[in-house]
C-alpha positions, -999 to 999 in steps of 0.1 A, spaced: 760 -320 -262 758 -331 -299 726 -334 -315 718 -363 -329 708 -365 -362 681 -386 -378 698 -411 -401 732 -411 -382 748 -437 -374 744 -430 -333 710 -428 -340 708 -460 -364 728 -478 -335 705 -464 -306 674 -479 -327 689 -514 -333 696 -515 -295 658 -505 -288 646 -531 -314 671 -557 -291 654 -541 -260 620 -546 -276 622 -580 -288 629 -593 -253 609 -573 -232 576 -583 -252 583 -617 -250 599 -622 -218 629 -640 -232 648 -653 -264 675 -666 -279 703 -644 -302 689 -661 -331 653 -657 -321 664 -618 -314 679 -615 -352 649 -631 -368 625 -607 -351 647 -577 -355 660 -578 -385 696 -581 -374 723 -596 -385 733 -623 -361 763 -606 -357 754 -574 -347 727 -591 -322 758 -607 -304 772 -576 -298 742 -552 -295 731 -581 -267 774 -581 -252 768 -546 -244 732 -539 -229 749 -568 -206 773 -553 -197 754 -521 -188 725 -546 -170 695 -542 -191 696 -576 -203 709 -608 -186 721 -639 -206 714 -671 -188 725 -711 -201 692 -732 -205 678 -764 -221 650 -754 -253 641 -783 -270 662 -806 -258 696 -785 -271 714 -762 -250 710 -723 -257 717 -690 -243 685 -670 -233 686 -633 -233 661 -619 -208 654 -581 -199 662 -565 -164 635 -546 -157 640 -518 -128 611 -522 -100 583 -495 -102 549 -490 -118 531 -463 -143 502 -455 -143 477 -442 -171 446 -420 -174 426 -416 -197 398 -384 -200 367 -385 -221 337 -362 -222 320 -384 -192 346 -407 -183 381 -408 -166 396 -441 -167 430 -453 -147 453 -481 -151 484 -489 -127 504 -513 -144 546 -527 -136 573 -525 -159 564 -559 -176 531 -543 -188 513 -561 -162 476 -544 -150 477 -542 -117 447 -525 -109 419 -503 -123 395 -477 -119 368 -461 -138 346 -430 -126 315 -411 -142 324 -374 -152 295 -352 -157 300 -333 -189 307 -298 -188 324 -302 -152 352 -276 -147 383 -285 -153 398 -281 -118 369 -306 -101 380 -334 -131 417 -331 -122 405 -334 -82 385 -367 -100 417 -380 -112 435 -372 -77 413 -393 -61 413 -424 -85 448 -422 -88 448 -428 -44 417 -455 -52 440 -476 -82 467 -471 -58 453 -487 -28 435 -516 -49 468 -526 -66 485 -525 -32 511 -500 -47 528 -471 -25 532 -438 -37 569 -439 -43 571 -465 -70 548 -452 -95 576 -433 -116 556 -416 -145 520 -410 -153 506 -408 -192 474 -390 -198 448 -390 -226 427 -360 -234 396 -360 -260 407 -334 -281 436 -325 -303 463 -316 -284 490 -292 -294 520 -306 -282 543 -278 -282 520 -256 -258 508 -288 -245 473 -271 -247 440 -282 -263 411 -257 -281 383 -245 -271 361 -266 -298 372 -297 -287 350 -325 -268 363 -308 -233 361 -271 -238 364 -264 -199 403 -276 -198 413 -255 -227 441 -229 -224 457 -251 -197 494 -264 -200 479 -302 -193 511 -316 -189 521 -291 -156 488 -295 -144 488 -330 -141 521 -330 -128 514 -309 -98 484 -330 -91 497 -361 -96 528 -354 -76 547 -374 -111 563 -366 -143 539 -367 -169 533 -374 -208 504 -358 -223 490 -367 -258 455 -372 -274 430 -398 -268 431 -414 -300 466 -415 -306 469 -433 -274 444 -459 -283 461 -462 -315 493 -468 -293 479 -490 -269 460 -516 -296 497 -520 -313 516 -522 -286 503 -533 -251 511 -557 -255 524 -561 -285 496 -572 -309 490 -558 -342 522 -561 -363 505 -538 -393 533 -513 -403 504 -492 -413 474 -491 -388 442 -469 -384 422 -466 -351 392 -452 -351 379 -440 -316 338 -439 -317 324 -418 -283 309 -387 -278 335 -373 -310 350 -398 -336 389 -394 -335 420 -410 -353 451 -421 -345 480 -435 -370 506 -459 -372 523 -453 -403 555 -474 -407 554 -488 -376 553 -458 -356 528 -434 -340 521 -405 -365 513 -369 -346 517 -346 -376 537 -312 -376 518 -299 -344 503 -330 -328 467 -334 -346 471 -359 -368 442 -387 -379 412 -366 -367 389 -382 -387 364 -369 -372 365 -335 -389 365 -350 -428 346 -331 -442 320 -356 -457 291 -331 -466 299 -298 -474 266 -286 -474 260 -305 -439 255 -291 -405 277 -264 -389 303 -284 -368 320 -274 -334 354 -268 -354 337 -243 -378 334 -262 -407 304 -278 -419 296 -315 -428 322 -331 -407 317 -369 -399 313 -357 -367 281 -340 -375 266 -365 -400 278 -396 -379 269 -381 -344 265 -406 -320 249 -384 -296 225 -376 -322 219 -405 -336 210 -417 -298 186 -391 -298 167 -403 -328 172 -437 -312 153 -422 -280 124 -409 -296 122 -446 -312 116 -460 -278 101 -434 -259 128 -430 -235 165 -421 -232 189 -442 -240 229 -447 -238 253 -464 -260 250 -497 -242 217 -495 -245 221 -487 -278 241 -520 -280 219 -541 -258 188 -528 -284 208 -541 -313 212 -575 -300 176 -574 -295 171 -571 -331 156 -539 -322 153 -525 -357 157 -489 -356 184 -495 -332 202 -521 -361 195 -493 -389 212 -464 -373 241 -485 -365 240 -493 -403 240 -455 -409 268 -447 -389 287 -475 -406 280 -459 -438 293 -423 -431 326 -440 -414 332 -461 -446 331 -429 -467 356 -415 -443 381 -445 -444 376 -453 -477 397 -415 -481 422 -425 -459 424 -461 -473 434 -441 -509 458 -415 -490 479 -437 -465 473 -472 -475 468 -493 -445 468 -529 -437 447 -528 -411 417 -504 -396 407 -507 -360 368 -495 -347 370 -486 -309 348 -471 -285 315 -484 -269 292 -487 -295 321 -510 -319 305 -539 -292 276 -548 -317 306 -559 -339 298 -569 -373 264 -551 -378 290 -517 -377 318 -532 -391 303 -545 -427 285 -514 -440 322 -499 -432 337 -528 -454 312 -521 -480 315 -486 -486 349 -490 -488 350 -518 -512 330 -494 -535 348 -459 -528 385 -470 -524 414 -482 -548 420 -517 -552 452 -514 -547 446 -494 -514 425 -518 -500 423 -552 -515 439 -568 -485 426 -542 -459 412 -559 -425 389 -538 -410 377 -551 -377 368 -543 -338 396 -534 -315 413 -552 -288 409 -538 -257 371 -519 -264 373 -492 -241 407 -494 -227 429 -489 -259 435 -455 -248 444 -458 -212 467 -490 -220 481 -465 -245 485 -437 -218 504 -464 -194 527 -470 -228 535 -435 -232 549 -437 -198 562 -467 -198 583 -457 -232 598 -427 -213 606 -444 -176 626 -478 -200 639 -453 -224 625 -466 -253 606 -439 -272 570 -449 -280 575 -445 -314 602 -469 -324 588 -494 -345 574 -522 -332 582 -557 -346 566 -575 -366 
């Protein structure tokens, strides 16, 4: 078979095709013009981009009444099935089972201790997999693909992540076959934060920044890109981990090796340790948050602190990639604002003007399912054969 080269024109003509593809499936149906103004495309090379996915039933054009004038709607075909999408954290595992139409069917959410061998978490995800399953009604045979989510960086040629990531005990493991075999499904693999970079700008579609940050705040602080409309891995999948700028040099020794990482001086599990010994008694992130909107000032001023460090942090990206838009995810981006200006500050002082005079920083989405509506993307991308990096429209 030929390979296909970036730039050629097969590969310019497969894009246009998925931009068509993309256009209707988000929105259900549209006209050729609508199609051309979204995509880009001339109305010319809609009418026959549309004449052939047609003819090879991906699309079906229909006569109908908008507006009082006769048109011709193109809507997508969409095969039957479902995905479905997991998500793994430190202490969570999250899973969504959604159609071809990106509609949630069902949901499931269990507590994973941390530090619980790998083998017991993937018997964890067997067993909400059968409970997302049976809630959404679904049999086995018409989930086609799974996507997962890992907290870690994840080397996507060896499909592995390291040992000094937030889950240590599934390191060395090929994650992609291991799902597979549990699952009984083909599977995509990719990191956490990439996914719920993935799943804010695209399921559905919502963000139409070209260039978009997401920052994922749990037990770690990770990063995931959209640069030019597109999910940005890097040379060996590890791209946007934010959470290892280095923002102290001098700081404290960090799980990677280095020292100072945002990781260490922003630590939300440390940070909910000082926050403990405020109160006399442990406390969580959402009780973290529900202290907040108490006014609980301690509670208020290490939120402010966190804010702080993260500003320092995107204020470096702001000057190297120049986004439009920065996303805070994760629990503790709940309290909103009281995070979300001492970011804006700090970056107003550190940053370029020109790198971030119109920069939106803001809360994301979905809160604590970016990433596994970003996992059910990543299969959804491969079952339609659209790759999940193709831009999206604006």
């Amino acid at each position: 078979m030929t390979e296909e080269r970036p730039g050629s024109t097969r590969s310019l003509r497969r894009r246009n095709f998925a931009r068509v593809l993309q256009a209707v499936r988000q929105t259900g149906g549209l006209t050729q013009a609508e199609i051309a103004r979204r995509s880009g495309l001339s109305p010319a090379a809609v009418t026959n981009l549309v004449r052939e996915l047609a003819a090879t039933g991906q699309v079906e054009v229909v006569d109908a009444v908008l507006n009082g004038r006769r048109s011709r709607l193109v809507s997508p075909v969409l095969p039957p099935g479902h995905v479905l999408g997991v998500d793994i954290g430190r202490s969570h595992i999250r899973a969504c089972l959604a159609d071809l139409g990106q509609n949630v069917v069902a949901q499931g959410h269990r507590r994973m201790a941390p530090g619980l061998p790998a083998e017991q978490g993937l018997e964890l995800v067997h067993q909400l997999y059968q409970e997302v399953l049976e809630l959404g009604g679904v049999a086995r045979d018409e989930v086609l693909r799974a996507g997962v989510g890992v907290a870690g960086p994840l080397d996507q040629a060896s499909q592995q992540i390291g040992a000094g990531t937030m889950l240590p005990e599934w390191a060395g493991r090929d994650l992609r076959e291991r799902f597979a075999q549990v699952l009984g499904l083909p599977v995509s693999v990719d990191n956490d934060a990439n996914l719920g970079a993935l799943g804010e700008h695209a399921w559905p579609p919502g963000h139409s920044a070209r260039s978009m940050v997401y920052v994922r705040l749990a037990t770690g602080i990770g990063g995931g890109l959209i640069l030019d409309g597109r999910l940005y891995r890097g040379a060996n999948g590890v791209a946007g981990e934010i959470g290892h700028a280095t923002i102290d040099e001098n700081g404290p020794l960090c799980r990677c090796g280095n020292r100072g990482c945002l990781e260490t001086v922003a630590s939300i599990p440390g940070l909910l340790r000082v926050l403990a010994s405020a109160v006399d008694r442990p406390v969580d992130v959402d009780g973290w948050v529900d202290l907040v909107g108490r006014g609980h000032t301690t509670a208020i001023r290490l939120v402010e602190e966190l804010g702080h460090h993260l500003g320092v942090a995107v204020s470096n990206l702001c000057n190297l990639i120049n986004p439009s838009v920065v996303l805070m995810g994760g629990p503790i981006s709940a309290v909103g604002e009281i995070l979300l200006e001492p970011i804006r500050a700090e970056v107003r002082r550190r940053s370029m003007t020109a790198a971030s005079g119109d920069l939106r920083i803001e809360r994301s989405r979905h809160g604590e399912l970016s990433e596994v509506y970003g996992a059910c993307h990543l299969a959804l991308s491969q079952v339609t054969g659209l790759a999940q990096d193709v831009a999206e429209l604006d």
